[in-house]
PyMOL Python script that loads the backbone (N, CA, C, O; Angstrom):
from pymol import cmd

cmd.read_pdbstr("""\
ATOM      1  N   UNK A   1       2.156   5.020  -6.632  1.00  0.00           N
ATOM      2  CA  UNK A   1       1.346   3.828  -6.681  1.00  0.00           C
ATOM      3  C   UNK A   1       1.877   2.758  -5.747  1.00  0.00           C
ATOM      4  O   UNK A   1       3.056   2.635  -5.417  1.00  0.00           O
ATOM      5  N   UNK A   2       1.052   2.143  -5.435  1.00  0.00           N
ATOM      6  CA  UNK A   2       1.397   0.988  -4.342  1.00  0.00           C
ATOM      7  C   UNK A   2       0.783  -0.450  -4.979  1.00  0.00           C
ATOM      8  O   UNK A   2       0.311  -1.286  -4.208  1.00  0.00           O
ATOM      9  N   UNK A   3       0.810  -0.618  -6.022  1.00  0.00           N
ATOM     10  CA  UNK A   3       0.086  -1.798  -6.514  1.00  0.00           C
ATOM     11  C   UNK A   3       0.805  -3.097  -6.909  1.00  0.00           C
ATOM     12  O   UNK A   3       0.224  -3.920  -7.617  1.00  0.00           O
ATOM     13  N   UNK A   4       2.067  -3.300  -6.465  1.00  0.00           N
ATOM     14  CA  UNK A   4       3.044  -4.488  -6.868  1.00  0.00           C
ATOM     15  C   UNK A   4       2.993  -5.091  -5.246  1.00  0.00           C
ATOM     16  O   UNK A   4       3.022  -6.320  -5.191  1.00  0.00           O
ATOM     17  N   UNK A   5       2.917  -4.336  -3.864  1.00  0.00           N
ATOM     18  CA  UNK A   5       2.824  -4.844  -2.750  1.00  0.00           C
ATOM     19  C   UNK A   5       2.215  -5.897  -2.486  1.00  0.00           C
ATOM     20  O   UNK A   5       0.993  -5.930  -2.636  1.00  0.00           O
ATOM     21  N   UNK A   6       2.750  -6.744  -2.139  1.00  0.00           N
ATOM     22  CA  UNK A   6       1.572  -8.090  -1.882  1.00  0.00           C
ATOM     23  C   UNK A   6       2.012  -9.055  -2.245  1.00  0.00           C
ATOM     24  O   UNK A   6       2.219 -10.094  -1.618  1.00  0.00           O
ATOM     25  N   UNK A   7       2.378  -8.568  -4.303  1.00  0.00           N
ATOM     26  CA  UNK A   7       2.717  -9.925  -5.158  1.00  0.00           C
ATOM     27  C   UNK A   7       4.588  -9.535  -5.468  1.00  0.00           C
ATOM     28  O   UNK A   7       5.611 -10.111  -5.100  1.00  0.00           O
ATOM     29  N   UNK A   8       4.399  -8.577  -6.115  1.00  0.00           N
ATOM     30  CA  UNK A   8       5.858  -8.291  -6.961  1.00  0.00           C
ATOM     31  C   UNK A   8       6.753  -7.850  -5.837  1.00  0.00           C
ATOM     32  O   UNK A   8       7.845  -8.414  -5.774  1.00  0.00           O
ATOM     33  N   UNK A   9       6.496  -7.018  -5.024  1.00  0.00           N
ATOM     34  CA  UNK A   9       7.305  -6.744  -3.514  1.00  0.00           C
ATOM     35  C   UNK A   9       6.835  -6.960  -2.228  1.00  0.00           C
ATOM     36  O   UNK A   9       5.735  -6.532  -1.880  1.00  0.00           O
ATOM     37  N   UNK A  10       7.438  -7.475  -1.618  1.00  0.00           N
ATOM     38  CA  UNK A  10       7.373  -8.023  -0.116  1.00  0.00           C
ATOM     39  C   UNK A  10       6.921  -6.756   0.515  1.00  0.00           C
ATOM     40  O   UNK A  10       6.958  -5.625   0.030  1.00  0.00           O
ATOM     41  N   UNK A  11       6.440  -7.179   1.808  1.00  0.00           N
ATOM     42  CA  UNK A  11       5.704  -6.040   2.860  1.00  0.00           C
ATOM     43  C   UNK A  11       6.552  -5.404   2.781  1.00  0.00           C
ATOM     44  O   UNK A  11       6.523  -4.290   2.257  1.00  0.00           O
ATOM     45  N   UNK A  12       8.230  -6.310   3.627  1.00  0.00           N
ATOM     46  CA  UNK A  12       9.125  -4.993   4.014  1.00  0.00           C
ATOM     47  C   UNK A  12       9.911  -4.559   3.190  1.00  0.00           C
ATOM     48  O   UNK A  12      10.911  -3.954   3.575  1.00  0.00           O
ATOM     49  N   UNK A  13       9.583  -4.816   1.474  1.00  0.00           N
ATOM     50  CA  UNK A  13      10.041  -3.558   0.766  1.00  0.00           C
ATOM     51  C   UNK A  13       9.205  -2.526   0.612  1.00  0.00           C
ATOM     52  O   UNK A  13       9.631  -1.371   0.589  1.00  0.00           O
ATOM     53  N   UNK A  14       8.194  -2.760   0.517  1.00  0.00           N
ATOM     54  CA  UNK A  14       6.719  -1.832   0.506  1.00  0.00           C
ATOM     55  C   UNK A  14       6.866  -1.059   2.258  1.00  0.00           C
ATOM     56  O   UNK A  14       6.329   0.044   2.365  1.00  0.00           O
ATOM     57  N   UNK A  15       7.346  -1.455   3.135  1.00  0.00           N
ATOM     58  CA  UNK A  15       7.920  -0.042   4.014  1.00  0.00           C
ATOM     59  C   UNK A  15       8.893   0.546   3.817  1.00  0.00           C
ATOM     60  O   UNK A  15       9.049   1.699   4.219  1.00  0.00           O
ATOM     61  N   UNK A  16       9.582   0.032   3.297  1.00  0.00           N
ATOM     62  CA  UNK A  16      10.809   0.794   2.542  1.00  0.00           C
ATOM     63  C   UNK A  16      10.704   1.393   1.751  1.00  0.00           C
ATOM     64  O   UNK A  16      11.332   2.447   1.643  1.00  0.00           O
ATOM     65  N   UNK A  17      10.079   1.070   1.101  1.00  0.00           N
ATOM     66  CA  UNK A  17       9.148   2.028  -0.056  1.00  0.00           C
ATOM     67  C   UNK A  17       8.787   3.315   0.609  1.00  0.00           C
ATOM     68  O   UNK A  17       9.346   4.401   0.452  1.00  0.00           O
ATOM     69  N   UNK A  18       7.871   3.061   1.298  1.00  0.00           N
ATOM     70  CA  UNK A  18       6.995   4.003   1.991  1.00  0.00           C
ATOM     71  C   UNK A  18       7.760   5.191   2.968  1.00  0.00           C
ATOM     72  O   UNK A  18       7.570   6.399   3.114  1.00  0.00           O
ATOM     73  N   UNK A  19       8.779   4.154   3.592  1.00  0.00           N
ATOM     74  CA  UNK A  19       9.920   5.448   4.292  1.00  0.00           C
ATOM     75  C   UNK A  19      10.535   6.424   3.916  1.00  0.00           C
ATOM     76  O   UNK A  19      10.630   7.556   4.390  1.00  0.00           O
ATOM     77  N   UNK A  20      11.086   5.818   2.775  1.00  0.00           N
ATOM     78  CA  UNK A  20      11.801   6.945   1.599  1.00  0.00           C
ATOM     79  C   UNK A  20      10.753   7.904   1.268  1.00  0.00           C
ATOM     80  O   UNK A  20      10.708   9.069   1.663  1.00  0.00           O
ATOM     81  N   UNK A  21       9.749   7.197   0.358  1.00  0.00           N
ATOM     82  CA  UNK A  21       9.168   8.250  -0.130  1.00  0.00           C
ATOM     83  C   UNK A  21       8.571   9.268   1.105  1.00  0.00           C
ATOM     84  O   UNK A  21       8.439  10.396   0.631  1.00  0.00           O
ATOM     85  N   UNK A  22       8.198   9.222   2.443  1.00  0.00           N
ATOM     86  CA  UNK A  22       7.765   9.887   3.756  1.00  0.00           C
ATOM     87  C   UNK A  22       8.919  11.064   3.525  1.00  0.00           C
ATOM     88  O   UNK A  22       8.821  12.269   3.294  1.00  0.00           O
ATOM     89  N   UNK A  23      10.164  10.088   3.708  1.00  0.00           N
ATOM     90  CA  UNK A  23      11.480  10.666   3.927  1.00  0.00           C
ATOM     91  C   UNK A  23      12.112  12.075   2.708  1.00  0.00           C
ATOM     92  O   UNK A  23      12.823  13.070   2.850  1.00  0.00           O
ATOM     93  N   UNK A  24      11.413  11.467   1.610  1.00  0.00           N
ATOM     94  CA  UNK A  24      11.834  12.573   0.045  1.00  0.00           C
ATOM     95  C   UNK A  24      10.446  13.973   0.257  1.00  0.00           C
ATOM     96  O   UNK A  24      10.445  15.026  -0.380  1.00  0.00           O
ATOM     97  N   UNK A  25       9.453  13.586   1.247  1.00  0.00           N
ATOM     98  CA  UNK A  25       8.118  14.499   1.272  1.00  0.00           C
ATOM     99  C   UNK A  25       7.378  14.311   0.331  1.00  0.00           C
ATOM    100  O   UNK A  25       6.863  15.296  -0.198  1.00  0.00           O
ATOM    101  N   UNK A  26       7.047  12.744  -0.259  1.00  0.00           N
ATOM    102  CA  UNK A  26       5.866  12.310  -0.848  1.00  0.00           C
ATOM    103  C   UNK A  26       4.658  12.186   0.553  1.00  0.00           C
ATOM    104  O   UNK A  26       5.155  11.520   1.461  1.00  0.00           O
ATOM    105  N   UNK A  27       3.483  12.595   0.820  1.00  0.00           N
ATOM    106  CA  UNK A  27       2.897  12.396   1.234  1.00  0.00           C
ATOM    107  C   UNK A  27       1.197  12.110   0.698  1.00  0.00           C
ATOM    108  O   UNK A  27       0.153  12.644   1.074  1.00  0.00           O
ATOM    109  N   UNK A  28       1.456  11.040  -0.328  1.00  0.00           N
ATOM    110  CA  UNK A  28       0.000  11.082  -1.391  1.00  0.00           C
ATOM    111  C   UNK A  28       0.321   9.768  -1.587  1.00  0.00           C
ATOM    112  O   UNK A  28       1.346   9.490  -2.209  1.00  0.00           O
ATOM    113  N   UNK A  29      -0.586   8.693  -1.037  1.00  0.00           N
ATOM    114  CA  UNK A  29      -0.561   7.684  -1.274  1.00  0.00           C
ATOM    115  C   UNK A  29      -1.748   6.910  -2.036  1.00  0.00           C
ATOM    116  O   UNK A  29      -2.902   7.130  -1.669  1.00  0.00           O
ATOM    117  N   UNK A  30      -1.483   5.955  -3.148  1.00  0.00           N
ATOM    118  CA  UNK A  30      -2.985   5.247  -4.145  1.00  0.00           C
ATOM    119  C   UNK A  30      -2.971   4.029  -3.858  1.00  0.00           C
ATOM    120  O   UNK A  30      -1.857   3.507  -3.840  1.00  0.00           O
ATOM    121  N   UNK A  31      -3.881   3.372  -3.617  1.00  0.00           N
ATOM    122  CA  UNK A  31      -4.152   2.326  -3.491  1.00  0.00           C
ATOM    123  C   UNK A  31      -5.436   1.609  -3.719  1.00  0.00           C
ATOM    124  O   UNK A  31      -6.365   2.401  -3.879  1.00  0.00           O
ATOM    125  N   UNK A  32      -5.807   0.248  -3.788  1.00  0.00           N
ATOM    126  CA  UNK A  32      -6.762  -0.197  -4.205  1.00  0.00           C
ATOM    127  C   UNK A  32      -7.196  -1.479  -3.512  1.00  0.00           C
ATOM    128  O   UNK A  32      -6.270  -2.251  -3.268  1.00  0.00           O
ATOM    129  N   UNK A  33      -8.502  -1.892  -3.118  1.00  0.00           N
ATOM    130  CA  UNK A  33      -9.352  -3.061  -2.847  1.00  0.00           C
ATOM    131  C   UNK A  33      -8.387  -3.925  -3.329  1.00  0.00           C
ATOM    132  O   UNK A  33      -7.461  -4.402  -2.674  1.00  0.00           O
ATOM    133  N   UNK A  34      -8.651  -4.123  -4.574  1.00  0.00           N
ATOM    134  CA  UNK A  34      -7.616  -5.163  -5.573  1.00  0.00           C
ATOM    135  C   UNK A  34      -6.377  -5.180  -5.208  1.00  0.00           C
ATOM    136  O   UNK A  34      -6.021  -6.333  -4.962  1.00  0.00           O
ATOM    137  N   UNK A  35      -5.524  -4.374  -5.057  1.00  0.00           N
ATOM    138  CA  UNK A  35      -4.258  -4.744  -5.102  1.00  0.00           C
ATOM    139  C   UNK A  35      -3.738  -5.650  -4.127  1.00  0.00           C
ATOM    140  O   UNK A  35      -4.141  -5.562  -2.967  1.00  0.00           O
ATOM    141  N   UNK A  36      -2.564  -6.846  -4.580  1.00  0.00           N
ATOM    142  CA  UNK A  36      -1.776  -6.427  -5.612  1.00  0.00           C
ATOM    143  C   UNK A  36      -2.316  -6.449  -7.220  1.00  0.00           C
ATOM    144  O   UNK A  36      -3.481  -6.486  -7.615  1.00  0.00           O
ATOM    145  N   UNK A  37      -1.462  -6.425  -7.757  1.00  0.00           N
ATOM    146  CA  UNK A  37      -1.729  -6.530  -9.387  1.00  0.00           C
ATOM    147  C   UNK A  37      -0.233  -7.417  -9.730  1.00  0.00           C
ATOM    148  O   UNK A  37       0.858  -7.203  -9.203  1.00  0.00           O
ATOM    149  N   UNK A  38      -0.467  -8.176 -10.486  1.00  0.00           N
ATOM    150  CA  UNK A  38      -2.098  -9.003 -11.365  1.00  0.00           C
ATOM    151  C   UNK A  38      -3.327  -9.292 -10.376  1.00  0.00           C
ATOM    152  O   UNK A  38      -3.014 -10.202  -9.608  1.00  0.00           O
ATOM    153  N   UNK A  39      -4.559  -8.838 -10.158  1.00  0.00           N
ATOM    154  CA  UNK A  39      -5.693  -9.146  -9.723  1.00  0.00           C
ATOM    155  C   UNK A  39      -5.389 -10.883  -9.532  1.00  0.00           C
ATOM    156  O   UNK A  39      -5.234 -11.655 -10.478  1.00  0.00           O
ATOM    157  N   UNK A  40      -5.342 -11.332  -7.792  1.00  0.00           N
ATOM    158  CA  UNK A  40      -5.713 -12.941  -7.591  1.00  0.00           C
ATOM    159  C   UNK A  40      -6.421 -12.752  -6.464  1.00  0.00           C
ATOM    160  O   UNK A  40      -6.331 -11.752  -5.751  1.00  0.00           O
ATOM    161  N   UNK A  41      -7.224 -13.813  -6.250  1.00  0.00           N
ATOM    162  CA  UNK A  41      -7.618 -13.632  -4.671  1.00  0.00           C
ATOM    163  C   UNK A  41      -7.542 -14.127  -4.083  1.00  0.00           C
ATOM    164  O   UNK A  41      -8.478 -14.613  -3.447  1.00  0.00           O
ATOM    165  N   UNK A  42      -6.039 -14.389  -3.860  1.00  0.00           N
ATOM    166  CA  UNK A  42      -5.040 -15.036  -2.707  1.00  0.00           C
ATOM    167  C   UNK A  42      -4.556 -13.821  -2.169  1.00  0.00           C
ATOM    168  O   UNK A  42      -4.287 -13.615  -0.986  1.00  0.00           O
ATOM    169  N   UNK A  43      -4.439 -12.825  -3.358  1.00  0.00           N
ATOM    170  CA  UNK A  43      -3.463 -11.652  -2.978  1.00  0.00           C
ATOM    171  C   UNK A  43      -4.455 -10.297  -3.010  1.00  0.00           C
ATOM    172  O   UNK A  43      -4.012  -9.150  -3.072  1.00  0.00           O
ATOM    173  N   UNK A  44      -5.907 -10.651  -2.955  1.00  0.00           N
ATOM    174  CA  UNK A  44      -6.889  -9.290  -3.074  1.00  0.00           C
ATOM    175  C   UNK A  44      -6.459  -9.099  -1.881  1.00  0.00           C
ATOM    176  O   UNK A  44      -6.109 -10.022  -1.145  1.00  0.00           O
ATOM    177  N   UNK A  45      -6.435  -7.546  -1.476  1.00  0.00           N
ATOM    178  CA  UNK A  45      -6.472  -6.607  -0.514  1.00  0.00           C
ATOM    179  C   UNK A  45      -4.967  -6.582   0.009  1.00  0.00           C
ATOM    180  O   UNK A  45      -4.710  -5.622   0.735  1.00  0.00           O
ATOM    181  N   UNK A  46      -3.764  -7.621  -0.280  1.00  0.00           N
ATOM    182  CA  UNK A  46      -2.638  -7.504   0.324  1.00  0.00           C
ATOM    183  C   UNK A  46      -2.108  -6.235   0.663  1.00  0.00           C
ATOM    184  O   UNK A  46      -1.826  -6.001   1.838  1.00  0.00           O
ATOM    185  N   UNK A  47      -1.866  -5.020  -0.609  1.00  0.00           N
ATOM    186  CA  UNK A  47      -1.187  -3.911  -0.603  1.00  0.00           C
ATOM    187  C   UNK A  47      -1.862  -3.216   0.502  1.00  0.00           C
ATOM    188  O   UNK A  47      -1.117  -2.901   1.429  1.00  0.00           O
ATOM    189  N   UNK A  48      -3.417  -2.826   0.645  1.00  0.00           N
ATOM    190  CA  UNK A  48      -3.721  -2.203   1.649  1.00  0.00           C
ATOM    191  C   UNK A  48      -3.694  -2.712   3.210  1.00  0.00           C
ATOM    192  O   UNK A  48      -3.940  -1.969   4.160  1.00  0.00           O
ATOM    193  N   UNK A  49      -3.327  -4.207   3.324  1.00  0.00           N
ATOM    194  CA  UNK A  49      -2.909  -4.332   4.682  1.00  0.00           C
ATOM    195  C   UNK A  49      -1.347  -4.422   4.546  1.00  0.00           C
ATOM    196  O   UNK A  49      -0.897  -5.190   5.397  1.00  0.00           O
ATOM    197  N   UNK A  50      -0.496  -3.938   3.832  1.00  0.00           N
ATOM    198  CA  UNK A  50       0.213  -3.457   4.207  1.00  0.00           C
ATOM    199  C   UNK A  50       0.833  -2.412   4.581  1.00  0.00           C
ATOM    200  O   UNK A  50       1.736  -2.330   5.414  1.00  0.00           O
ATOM    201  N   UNK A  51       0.043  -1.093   3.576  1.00  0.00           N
ATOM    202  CA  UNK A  51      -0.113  -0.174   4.184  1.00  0.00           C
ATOM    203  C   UNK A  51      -0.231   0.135   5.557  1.00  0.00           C
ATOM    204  O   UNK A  51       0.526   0.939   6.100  1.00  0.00           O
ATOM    205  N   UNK A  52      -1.155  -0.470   6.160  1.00  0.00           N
ATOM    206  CA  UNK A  52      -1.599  -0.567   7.229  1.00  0.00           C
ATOM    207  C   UNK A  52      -1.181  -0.595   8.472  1.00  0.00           C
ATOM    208  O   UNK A  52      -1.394   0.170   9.413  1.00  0.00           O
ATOM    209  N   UNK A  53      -0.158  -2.189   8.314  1.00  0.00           N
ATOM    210  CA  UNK A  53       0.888  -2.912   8.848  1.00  0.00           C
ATOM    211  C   UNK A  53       2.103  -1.643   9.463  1.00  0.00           C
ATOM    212  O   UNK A  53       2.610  -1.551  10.581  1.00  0.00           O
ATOM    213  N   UNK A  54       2.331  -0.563   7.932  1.00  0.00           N
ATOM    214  CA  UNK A  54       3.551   0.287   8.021  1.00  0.00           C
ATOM    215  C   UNK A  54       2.458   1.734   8.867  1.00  0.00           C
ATOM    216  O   UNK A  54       3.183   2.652   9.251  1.00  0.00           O
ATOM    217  N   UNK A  55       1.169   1.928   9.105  1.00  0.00           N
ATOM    218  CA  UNK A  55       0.598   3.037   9.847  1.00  0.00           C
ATOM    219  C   UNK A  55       0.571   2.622  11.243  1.00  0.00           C
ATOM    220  O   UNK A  55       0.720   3.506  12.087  1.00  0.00           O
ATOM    221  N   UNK A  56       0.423   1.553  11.577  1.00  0.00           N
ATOM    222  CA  UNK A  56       0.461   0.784  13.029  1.00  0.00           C
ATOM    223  C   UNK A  56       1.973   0.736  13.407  1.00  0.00           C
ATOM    224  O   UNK A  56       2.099   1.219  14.532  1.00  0.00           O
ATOM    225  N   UNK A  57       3.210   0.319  12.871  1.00  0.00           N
ATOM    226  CA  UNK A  57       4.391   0.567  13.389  1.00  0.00           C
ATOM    227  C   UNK A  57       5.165   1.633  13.165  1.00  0.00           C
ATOM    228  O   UNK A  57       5.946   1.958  14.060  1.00  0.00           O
ATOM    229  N   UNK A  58       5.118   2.420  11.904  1.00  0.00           N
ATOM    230  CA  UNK A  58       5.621   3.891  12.401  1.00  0.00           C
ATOM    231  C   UNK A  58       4.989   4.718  12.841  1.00  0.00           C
ATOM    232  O   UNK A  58       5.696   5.614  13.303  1.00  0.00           O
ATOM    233  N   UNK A  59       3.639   4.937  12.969  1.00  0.00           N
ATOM    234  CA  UNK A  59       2.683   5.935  13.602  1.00  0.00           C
ATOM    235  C   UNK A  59       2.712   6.812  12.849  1.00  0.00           C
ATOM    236  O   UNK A  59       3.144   7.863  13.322  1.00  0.00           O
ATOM    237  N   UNK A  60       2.273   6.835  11.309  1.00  0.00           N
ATOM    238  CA  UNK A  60       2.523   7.665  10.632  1.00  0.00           C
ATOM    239  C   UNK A  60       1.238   8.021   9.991  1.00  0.00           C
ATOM    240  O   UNK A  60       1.443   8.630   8.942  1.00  0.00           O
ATOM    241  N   UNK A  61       0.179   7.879  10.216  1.00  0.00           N
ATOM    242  CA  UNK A  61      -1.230   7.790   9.803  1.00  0.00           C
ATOM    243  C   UNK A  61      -1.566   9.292   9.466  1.00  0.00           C
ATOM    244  O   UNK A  61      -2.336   9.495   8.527  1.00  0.00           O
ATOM    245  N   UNK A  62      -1.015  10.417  10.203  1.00  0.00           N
ATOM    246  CA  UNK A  62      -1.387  11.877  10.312  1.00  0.00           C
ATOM    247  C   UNK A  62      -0.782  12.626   9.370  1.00  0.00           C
ATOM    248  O   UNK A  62      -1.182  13.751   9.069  1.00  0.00           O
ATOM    249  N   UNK A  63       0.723  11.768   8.575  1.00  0.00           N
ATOM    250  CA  UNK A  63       1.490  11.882   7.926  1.00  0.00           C
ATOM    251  C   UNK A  63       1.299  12.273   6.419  1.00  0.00           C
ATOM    252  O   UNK A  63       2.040  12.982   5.737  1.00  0.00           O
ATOM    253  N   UNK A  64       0.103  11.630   6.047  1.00  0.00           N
ATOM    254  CA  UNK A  64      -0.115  10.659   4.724  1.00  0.00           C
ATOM    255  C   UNK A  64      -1.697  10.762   4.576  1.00  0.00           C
ATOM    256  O   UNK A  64      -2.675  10.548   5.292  1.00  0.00           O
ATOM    257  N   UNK A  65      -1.411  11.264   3.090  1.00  0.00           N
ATOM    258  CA  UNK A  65      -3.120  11.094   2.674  1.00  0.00           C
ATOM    259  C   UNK A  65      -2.929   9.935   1.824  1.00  0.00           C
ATOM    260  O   UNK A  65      -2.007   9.674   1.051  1.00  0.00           O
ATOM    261  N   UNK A  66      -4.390   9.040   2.232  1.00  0.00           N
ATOM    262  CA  UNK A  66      -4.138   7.972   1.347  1.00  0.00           C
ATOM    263  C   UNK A  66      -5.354   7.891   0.585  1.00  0.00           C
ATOM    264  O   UNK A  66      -6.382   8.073   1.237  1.00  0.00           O
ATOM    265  N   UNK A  67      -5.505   7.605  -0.937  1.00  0.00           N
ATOM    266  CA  UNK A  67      -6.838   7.602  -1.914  1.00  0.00           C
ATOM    267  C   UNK A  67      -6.306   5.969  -1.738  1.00  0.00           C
ATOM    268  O   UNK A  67      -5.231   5.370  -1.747  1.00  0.00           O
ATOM    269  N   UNK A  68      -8.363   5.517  -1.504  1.00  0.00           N
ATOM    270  CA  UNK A  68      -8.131   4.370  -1.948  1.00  0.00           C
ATOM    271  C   UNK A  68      -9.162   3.638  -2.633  1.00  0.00           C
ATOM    272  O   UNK A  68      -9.765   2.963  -1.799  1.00  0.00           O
ATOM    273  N   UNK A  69      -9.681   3.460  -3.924  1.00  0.00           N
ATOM    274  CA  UNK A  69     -10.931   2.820  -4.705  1.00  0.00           C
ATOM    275  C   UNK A  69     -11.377   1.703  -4.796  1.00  0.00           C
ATOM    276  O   UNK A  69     -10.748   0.697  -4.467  1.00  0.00           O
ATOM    277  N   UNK A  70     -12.523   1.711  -5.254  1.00  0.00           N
ATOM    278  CA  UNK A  70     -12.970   0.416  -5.004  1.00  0.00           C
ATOM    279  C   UNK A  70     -13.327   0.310  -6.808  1.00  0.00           C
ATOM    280  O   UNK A  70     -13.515   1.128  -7.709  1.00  0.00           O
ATOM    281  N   UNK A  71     -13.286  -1.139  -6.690  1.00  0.00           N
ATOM    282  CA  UNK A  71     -13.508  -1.558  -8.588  1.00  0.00           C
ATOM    283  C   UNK A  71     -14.754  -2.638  -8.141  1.00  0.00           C
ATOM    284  O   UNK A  71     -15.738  -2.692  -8.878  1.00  0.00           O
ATOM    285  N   UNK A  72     -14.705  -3.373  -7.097  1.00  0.00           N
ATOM    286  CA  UNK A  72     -15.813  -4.244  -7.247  1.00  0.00           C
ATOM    287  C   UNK A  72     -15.338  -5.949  -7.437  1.00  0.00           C
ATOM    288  O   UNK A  72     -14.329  -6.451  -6.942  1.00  0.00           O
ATOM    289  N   UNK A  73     -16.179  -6.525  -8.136  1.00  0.00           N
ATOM    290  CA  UNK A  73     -15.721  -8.064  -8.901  1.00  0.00           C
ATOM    291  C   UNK A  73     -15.151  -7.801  -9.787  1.00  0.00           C
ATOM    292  O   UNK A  73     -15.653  -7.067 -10.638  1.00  0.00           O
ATOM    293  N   UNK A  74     -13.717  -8.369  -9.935  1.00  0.00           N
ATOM    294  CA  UNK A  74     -13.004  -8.579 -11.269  1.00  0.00           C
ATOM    295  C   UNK A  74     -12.224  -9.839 -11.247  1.00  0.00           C
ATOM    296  O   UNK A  74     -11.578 -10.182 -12.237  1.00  0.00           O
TER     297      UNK A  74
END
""", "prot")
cmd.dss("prot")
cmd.show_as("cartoon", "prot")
cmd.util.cbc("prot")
cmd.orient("prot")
């Protein structure tokens, strides 16, 4: 899960995050419209541009399947 990115952890722990787990052969990534969590919308969509942020500087896009849902208004 990637859903604390944004609010509870900083981008560049959320690549750090993401390296390791690349690095251990997690390659299944979840994510959401919403996130982070707690749902604000200062912080809607943060986690997935950070994701993002970490596919644009390691070039790792081919790497990684990523699920990502949509919930809508909340």
């Amino acid at each position: 899960g990637t859903m604390t990115w944004g609010q509870q952890n900083t981008e560049a722990e959320g690549h750090e995050q993401m390296d390791y787990a690349l690095d251990q052969g997690i390659n299944f990534f979840d994510t959401a419209e919403l996130y982070s969590i707690p749902p604000r919308p200062e912080t809607q969509g943060s986690t997935e541009r950070i994701i993002g942020s970490w596919f644009k500087a390691r070039g790792t896009r081919d790497k990684v399947i990523l699920a990502s849902k949509v919930v809508g208004r909340s």
